[in-house]
C-alpha positions as CSV (number, residue, x, y, z in Angstrom):
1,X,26.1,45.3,-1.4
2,X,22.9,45.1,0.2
3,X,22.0,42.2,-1.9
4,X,25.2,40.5,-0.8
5,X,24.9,41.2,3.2
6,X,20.8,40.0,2.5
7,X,22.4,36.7,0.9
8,X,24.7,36.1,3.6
9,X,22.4,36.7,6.5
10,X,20.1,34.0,5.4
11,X,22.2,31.4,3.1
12,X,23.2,29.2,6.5
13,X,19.2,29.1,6.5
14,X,18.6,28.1,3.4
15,X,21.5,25.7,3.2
16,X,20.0,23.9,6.4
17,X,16.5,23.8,5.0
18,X,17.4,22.2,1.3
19,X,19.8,20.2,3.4
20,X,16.6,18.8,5.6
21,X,14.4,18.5,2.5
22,X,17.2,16.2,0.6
23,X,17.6,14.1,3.8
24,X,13.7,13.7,4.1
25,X,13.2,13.3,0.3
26,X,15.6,9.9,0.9
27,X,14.1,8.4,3.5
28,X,10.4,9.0,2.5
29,X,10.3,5.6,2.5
30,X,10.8,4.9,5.4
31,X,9.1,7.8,7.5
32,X,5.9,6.0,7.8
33,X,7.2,2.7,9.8
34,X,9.1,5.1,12.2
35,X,5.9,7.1,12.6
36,X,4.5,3.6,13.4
37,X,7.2,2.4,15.7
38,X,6.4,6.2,17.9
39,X,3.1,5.5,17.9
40,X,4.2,1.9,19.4
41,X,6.4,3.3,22.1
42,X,3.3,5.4,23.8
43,X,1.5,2.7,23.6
44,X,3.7,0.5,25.0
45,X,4.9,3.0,27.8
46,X,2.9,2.3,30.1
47,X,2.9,-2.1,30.2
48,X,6.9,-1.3,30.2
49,X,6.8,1.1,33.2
50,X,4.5,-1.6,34.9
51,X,7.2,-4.3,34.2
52,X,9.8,-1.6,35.6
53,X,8.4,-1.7,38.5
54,X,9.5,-5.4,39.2
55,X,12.6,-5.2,36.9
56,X,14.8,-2.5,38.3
57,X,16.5,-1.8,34.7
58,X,14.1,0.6,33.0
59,X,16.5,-0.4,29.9
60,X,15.9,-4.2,30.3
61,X,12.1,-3.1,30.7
62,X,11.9,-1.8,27.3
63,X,13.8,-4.9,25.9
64,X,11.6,-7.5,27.2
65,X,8.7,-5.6,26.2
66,X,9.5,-5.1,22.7
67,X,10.9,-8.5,22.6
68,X,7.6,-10.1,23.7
69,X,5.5,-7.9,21.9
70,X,7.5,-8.9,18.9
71,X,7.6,-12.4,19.2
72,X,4.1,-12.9,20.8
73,X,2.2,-10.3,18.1
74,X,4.3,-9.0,15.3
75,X,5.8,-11.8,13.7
76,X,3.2,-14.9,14.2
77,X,0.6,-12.1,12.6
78,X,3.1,-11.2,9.6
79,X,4.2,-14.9,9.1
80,X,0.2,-16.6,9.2
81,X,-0.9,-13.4,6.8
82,X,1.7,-14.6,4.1
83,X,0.9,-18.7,4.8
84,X,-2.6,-17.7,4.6
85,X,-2.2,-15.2,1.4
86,X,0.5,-18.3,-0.5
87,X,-2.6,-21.0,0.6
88,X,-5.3,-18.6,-1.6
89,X,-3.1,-18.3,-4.2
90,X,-2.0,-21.7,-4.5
91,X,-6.0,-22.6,-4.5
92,X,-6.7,-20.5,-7.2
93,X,-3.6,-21.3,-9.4
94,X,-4.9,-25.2,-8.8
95,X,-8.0,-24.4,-10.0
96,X,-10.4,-25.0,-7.0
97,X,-11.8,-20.9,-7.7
98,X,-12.4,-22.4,-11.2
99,X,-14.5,-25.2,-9.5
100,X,-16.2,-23.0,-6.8
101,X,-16.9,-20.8,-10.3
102,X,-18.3,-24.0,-12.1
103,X,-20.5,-25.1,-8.9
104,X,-22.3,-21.6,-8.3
105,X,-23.0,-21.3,-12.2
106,X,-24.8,-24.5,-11.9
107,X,-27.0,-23.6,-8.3
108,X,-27.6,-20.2,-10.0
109,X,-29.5,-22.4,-12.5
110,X,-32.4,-22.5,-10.5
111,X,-32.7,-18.8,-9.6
112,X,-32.4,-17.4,-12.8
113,X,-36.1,-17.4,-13.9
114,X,-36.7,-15.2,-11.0
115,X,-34.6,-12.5,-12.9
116,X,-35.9,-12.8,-16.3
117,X,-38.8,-10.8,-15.6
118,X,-36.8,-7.9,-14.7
119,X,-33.7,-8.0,-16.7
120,X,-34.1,-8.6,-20.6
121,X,-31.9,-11.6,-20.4
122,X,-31.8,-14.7,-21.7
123,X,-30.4,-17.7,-18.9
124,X,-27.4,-18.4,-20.8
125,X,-26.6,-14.3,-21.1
126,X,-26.7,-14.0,-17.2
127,X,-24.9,-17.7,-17.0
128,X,-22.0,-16.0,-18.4
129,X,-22.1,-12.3,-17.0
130,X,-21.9,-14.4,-13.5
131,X,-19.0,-16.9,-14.6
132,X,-17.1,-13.4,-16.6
133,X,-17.9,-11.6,-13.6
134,X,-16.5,-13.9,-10.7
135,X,-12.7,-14.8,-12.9
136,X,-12.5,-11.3,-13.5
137,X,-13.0,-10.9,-9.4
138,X,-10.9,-14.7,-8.8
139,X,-7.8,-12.8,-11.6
140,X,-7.7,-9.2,-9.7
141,X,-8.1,-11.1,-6.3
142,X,-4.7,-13.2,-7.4
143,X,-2.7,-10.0,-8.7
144,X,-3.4,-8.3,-5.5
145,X,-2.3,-11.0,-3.1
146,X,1.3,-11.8,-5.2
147,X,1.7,-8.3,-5.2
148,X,1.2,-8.4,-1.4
149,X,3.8,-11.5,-1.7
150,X,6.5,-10.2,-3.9
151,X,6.4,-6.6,-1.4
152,X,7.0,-8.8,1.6
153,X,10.9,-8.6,2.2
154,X,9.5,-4.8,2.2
155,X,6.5,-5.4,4.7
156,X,9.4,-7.4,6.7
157,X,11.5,-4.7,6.3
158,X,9.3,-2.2,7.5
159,X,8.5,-4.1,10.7
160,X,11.7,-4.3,11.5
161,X,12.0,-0.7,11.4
162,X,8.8,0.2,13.2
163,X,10.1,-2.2,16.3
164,X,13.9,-0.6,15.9
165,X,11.9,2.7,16.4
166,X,9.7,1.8,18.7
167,X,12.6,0.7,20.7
168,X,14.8,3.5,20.7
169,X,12.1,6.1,21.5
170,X,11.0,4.0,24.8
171,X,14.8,3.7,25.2
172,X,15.3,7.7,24.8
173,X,12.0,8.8,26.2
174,X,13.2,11.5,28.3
175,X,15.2,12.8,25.7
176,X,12.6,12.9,23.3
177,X,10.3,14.6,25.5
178,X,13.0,17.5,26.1
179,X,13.3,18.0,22.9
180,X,9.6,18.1,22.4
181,X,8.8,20.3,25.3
182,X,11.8,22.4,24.4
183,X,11.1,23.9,21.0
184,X,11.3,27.8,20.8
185,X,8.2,27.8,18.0
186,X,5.5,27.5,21.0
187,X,5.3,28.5,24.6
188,X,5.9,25.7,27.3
189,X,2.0,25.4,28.0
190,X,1.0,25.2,24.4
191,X,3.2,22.4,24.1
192,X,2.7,20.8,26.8
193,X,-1.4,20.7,25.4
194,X,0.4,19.5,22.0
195,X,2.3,16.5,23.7
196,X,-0.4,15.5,26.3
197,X,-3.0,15.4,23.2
198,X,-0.8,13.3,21.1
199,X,-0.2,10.6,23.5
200,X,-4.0,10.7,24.4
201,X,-5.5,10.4,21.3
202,X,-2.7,8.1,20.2
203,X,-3.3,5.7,23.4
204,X,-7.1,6.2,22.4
205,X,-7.0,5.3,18.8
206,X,-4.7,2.2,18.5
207,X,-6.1,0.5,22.0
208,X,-9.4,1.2,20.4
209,X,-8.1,-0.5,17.5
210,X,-6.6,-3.2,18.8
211,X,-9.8,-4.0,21.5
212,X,-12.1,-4.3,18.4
213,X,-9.5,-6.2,16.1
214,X,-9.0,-8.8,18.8
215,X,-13.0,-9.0,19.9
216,X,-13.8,-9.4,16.0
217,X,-11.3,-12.4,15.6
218,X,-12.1,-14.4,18.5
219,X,-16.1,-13.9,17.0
220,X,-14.7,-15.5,14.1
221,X,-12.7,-18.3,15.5
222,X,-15.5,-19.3,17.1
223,X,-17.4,-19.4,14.0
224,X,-14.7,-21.4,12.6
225,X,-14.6,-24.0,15.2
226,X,-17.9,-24.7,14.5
227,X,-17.8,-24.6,10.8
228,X,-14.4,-25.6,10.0
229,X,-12.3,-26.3,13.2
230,X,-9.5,-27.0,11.1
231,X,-9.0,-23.3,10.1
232,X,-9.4,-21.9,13.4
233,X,-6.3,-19.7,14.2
234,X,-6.2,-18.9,9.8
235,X,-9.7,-17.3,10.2
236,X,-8.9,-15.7,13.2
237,X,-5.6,-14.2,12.9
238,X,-6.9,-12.8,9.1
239,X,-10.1,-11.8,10.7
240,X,-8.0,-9.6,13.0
241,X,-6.4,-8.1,10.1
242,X,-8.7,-7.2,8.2
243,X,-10.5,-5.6,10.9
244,X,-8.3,-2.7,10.7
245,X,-9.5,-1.9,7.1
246,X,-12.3,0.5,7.1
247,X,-15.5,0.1,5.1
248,X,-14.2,-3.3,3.6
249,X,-13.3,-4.5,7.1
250,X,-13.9,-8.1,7.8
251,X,-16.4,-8.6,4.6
252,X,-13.8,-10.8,2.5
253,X,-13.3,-13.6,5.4
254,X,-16.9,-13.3,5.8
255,X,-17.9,-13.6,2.3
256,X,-16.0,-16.0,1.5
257,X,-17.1,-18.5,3.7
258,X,-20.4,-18.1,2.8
259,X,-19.7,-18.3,-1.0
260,X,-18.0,-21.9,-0.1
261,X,-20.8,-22.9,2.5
262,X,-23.3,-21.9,-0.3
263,X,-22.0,-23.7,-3.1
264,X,-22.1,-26.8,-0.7
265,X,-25.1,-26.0,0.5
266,X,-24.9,-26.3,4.3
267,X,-27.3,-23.9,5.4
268,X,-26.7,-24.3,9.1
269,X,-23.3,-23.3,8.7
270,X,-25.0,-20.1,6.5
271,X,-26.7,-19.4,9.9
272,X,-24.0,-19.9,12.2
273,X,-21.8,-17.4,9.9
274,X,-24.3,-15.0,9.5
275,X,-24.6,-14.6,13.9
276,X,-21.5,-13.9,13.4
277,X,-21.7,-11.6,11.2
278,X,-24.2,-9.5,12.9
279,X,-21.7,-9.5,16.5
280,X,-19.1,-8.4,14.0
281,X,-21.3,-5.8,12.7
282,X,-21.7,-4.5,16.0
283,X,-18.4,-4.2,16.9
284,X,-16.6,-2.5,14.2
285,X,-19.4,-0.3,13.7
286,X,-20.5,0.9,16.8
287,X,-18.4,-0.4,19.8
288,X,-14.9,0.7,17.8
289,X,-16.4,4.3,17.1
290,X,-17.9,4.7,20.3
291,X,-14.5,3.7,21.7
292,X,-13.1,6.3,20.1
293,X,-15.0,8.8,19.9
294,X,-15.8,8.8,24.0
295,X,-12.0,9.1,24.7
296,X,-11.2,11.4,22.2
297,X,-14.2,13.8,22.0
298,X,-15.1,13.2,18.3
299,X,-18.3,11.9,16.8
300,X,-17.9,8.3,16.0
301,X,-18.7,9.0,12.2
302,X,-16.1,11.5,12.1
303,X,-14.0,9.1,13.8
304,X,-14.5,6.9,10.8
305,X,-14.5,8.9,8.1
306,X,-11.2,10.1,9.4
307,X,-10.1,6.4,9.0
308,X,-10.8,6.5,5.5
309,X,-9.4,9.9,4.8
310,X,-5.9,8.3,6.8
311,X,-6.1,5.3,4.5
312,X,-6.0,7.1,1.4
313,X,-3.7,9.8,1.8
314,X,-1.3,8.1,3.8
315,X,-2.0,4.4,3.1
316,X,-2.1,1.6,5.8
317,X,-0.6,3.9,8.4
318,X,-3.5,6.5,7.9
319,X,-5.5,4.1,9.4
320,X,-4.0,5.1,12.5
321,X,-2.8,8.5,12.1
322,X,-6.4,9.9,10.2
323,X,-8.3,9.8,13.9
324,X,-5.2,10.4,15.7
325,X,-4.8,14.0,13.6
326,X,-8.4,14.5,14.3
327,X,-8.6,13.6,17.8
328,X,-5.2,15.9,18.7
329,X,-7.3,19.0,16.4
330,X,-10.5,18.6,18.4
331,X,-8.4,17.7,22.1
332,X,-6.6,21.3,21.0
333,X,-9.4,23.0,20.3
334,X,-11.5,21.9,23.9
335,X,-8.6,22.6,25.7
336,X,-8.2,26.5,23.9
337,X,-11.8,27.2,25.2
């Protein structure tokens, strides 16, 4: 009997809590662009309580916000990252890598003696290590980028999603808040350190982001319009991208453009993209941490090796939610003292 009255007491319980589990387990896909789009709507809080204050309609506030921040930054971004992607690929299935390939085998010529006397080589051994070594890199590059192309309708998918979200938590922002401030697991001024923290370290973390993203592509747009003005906005707009990737970061965009200004030896392009280089160096590695780490409290190293951390436990997203964990853990933490 008392293993019957036990069973009762706490089936509802467990009931509600396989129940949960199931319903998380089937949209686990889908967590992560909804995390994104909540991460959105504190960011884009306050711009959208700025626009209320000349647009009566908090509601038509949140629309024109998410409609311009749509239309103005997520889809031109999304749409020139694929046309940029389908352009390398298309290059490479045409053979110009091959010719690149060809060209710096040939201009290598004349720095191979150099090596000889350190590597037990002969020149037509490290003539075809290099050419092995750059298809290998010119095959993997191409699987990556049409895998990036064949997951699109997904990436697409999941932007919807993240502005959906983003949308409906500016939209129910008091409601959300109640239900955050509400919960009986903490005390009201414990969570009201939890939520303030949160939106701190989240406003800290993607502005900081998004500052350095933007400063690193116009350095590289200008770069561009002096070595190739025709690929101004491409080089940009990928250079912004990339920016968000830690440790890699910009290095691709960078290093590709000297590879192709190498092989055709314009050295005063070489210079120019190697300025730019240094301003770019600057940025993402001690502006962005500083950033930060001065808002949130947190050493700009940790800052970045929470990046990392982020990225590989929770993929792209953890680029954003590593220092945002670690900036709410150390915000808690000051405050408890």
């Amino acid at each position: 009997m008392l293993g019957i009255s036990v069973m009762q007491k706490y089936s509802f319980q467990i009931f509600i809590t396989l129940l949960t589990l199931s319903v998380l387990y089937m949209l686990k896909g889908f967590i992560m662009p909804v995390v994104l789009g909540a991460i959105g709507s504190v960011v884009l809080y306050h711009p959208t309580r700025l626009l209320n204050q000349k647009v009566k309609s908090y509601k038509l506030s949140v629309f024109i916000t998410i409609v311009a921040c749509a239309l103005l930054f997520f889809l031109p971004l999304t749409f020139l990252l694929f046309s940029g992607i389908t352009e390398i690929i298309q290059a490479i299935q045409q053979g110009q890598f091959s010719s690149y390939v060809s060209e710096m085998t040939t201009l290598s010529e004349a720095y191979l003696p150099k090596f000889k006397t350190y590597l037990p080589l002969s020149g037509d051994s490290m003539k075809g290590y290099l050419n092995q070594g750059m298809q290998y890199g010119g095959a993997k590059a191409l699987v990556i980028l049409q895998g990036i192309v064949l997951n699109f309708p997904k990436l697409l998918m999941d932007l919807g999603i993240t502005i959906l979200s983003a949308y409906i938590f500016l939209i129910e922002k008091d409601k959300m808040k109640a239900l955050i401030l509400g919960n009986k697991i903490f005390n009201p001024q414990q969570t009201e350190k939890i939520y303030k923290a949160v939106v701190n370290a989240t406003n800290s973390v993607v502005i900081s982001s998004l500052v350095s993203g933007l400063l690193q592509g116009i350095i590289m747009a200008i770069v561009a319009s002096i070595i190739v003005p025709s690929k101004i906005l491409l080089i940009g707009i990928l250079t912004f991208i990339f920016s968000f990737v830690p440790v890699v970061g910009t290095a691709p965009i960078t290093l590709t453009l000297l590879l192709i200004n190498w092989v055709q030896a314009d050295y005063p392009a070489i210079i120019v993209i190697l300025i730019g280089v240094g301003f770019l160096t600057l940025v993402d590695n001690v502006l962005k941490p500083y950033m930060i780490g001065s808002k949130i409290q947190i050493h700009p190293l940790l800052a970045f090796l929470s990046a990392l951390g982020g990225l590989s436990l929770f993929g792209f997203y953890g680029l954003f939610l590593g220092p945002i964990l670690v900036g709410i853990l150390f915000s808690l933490l000051k405050n408890n003292h």
